[in-house]
SERO-4910 file (N, C-alpha, C, O; in steps of 0.05 Angstrom, whole numbers):
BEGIN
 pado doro    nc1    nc2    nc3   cac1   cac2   cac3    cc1    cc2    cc3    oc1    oc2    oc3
  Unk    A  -2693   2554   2100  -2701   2539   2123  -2712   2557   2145  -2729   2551   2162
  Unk    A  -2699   2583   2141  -2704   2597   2170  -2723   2627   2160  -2718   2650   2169
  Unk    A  -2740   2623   2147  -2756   2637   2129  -2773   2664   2144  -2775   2689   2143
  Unk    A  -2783   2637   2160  -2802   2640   2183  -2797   2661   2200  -2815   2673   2212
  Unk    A  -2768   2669   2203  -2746   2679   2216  -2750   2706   2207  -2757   2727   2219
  Unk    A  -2745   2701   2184  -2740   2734   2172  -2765   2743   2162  -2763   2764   2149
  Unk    A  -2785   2735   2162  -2812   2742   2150  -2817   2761   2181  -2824   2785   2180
  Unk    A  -2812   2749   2204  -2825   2759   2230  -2806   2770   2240  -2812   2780   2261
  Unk    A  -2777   2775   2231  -2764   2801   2238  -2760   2830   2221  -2749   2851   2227
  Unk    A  -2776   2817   2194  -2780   2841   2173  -2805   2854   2187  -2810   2877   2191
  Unk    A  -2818   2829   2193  -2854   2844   2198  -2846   2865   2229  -2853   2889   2228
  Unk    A  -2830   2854   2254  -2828   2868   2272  -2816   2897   2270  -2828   2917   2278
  Unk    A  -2789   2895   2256  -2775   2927   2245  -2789   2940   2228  -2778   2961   2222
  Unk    A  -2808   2935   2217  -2838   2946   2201  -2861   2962   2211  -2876   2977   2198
  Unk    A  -2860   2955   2239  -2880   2966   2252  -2874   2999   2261  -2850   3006   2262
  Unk    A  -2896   3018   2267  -2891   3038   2281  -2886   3033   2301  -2891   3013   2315
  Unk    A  -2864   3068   2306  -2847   3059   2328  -2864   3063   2355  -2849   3062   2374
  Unk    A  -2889   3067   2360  -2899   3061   2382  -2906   3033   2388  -2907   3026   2412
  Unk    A  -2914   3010   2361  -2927   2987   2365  -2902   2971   2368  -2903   2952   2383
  Unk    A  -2871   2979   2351  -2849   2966   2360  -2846   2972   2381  -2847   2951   2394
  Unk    A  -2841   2995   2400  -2837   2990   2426  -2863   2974   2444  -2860   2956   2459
  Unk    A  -2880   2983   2438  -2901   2955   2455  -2898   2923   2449  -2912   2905   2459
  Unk    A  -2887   2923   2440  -2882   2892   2431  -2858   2888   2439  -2848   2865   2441
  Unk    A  -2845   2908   2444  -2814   2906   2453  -2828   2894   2487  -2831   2872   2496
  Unk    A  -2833   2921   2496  -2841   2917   2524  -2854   2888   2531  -2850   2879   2554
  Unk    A  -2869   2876   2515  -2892   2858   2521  -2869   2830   2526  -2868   2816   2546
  Unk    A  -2845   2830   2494  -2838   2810   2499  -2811   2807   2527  -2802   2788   2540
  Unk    A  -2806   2836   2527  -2782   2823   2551  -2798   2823   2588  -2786   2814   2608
  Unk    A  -2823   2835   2588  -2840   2824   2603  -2837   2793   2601  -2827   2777   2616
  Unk    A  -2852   2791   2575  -2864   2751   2583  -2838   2740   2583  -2835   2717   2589
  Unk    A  -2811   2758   2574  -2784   2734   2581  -2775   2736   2613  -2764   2718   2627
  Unk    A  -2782   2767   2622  -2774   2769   2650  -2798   2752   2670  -2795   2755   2695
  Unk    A  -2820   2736   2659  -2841   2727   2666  -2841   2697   2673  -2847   2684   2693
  Unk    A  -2834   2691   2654  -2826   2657   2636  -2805   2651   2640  -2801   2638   2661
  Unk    A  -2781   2657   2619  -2750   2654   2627  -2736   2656   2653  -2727   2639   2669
  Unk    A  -2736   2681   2653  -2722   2689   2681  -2719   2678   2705  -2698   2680   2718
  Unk    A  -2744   2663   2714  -2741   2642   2738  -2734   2614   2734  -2729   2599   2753
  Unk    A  -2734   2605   2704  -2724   2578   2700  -2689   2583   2708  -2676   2572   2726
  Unk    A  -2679   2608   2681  -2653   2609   2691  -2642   2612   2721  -2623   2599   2729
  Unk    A  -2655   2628   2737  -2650   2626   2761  -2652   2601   2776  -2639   2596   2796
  Unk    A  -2663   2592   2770  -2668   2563   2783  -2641   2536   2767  -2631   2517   2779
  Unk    A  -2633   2544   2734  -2611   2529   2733  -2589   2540   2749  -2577   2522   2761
  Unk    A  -2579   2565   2754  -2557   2582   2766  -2559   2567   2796  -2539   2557   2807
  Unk    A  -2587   2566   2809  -2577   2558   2830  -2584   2530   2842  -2585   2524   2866
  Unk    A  -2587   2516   2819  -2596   2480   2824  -2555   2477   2817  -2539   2461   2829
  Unk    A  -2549   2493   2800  -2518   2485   2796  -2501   2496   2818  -2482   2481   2823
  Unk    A  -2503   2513   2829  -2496   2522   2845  -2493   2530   2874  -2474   2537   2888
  Unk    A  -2517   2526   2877  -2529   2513   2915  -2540   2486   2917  -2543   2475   2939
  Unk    A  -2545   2476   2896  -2548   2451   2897  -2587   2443   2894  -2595   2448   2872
  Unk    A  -2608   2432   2912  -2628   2428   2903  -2649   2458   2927  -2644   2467   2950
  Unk    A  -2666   2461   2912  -2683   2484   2914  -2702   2478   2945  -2717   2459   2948
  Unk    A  -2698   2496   2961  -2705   2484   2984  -2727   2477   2984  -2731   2453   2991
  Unk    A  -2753   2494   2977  -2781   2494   2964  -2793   2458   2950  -2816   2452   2947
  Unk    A  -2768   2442   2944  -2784   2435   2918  -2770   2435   2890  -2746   2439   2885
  Unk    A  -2788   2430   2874  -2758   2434   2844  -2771   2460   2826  -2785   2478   2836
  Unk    A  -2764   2459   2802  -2766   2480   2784  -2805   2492   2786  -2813   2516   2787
  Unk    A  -2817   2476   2786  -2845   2487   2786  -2859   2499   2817  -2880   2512   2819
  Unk    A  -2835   2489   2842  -2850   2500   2866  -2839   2530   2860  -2854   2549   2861
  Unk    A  -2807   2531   2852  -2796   2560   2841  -2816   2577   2830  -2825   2598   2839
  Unk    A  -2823   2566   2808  -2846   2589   2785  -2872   2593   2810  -2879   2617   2807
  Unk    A  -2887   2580   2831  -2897   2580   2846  -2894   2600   2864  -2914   2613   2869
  Unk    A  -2870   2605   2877  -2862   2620   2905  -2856   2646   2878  -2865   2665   2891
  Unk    A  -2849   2654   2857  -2845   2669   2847  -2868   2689   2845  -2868   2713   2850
  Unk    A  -2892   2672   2834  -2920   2685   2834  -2920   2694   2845  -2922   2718   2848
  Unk    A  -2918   2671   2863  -2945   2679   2897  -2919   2721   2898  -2928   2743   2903
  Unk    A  -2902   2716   2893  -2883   2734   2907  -2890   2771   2891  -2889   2793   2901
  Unk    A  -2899   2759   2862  -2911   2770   2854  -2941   2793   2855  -2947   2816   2849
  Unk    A  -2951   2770   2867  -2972   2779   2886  -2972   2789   2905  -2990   2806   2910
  Unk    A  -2953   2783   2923  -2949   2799   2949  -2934   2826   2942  -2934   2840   2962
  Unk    A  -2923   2836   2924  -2916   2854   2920  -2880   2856   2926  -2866   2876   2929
  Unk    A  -2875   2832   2926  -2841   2832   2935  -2817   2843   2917  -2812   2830   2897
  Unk    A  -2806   2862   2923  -2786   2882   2903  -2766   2858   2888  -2758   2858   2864
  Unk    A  -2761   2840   2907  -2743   2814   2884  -2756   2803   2859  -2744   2803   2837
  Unk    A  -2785   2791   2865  -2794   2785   2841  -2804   2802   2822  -2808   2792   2799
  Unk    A  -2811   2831   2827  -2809   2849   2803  -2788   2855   2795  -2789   2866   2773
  Unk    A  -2760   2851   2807  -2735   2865   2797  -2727   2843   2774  -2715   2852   2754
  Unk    A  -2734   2814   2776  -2730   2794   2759  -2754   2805   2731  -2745   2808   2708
  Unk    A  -2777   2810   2736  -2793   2817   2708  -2781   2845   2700  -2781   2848   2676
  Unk    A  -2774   2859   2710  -2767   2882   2701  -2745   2881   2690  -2744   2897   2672
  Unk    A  -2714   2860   2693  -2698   2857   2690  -2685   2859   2661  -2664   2869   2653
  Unk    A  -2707   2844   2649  -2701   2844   2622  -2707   2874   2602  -2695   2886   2584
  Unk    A  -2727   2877   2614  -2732   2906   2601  -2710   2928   2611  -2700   2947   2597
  Unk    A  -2706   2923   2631  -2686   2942   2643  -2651   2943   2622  -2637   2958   2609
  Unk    A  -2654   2921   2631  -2621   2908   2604  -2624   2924   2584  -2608   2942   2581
  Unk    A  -2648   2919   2566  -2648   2926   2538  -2646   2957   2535  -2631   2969   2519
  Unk    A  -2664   2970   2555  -2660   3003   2544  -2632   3007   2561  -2626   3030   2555
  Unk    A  -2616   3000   2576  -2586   3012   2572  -2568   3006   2559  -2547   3019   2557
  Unk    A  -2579   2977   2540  -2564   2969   2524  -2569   2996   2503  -2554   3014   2497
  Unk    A  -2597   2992   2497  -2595   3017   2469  -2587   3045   2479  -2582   3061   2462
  Unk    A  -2585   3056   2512  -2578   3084   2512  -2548   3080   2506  -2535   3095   2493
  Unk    A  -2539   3056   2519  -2507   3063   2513  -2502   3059   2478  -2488   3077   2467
  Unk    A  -2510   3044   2467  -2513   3044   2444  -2508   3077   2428  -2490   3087   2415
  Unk    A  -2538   3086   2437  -2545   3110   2425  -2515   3136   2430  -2502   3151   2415
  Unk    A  -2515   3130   2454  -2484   3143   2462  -2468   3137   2444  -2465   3155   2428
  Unk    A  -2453   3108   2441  -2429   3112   2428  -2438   3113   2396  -2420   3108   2380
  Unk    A  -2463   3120   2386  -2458   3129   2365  -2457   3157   2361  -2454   3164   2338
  Unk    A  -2459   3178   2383  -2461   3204   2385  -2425   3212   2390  -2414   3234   2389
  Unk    A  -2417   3191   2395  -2385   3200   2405  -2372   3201   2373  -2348   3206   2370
***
């Protein structure tokens, strides 16, 4: 059933390790891009209640625009994910050196 799955996680761990890390980078970009502000927007529609702006699409909106203006919060959200992953693998890499 899930074929599809493992055909495109054989094909990804297949690649050189320069084109696996660019594809690494690309995808936790478009998740720190895409994702990232929806979740933020469930965390705080559940939790402050409704979005002062507007609902989920004025969010992805003020995020751009924020984007554009160069504001350190909305790059710290795209960067975020990329950021996660390589301390996940340095600590990784650590405790297999211990």
């Amino acid at each position: 059933m899930f074929t599809w799955f493992t055909r495109a996680r054989d094909w990804y761990f297949a690649q050189s390790r320069v084109k696996f890390e660019a594809i690494t980078f690309g995808l936790t970009l478009l998740v720190g891009l895409l994702v990232m502000p929806g979740l933020i927007y469930l965390a705080g529609r559940y939790t402050l209640m409704k979005y002062a702006n507007g609902g989920v699409f004025a969010l992805y909106g003020d995020f751009f625009r924020g984007l554009v203006e160069a504001r350190p919060s909305c790059w710290i959200v795209v960067a975020g994910p990329f950021v996660f992953l390589s301390l996940a693998r340095l600590f990784r890499l650590i405790l297999r050196k211990l």
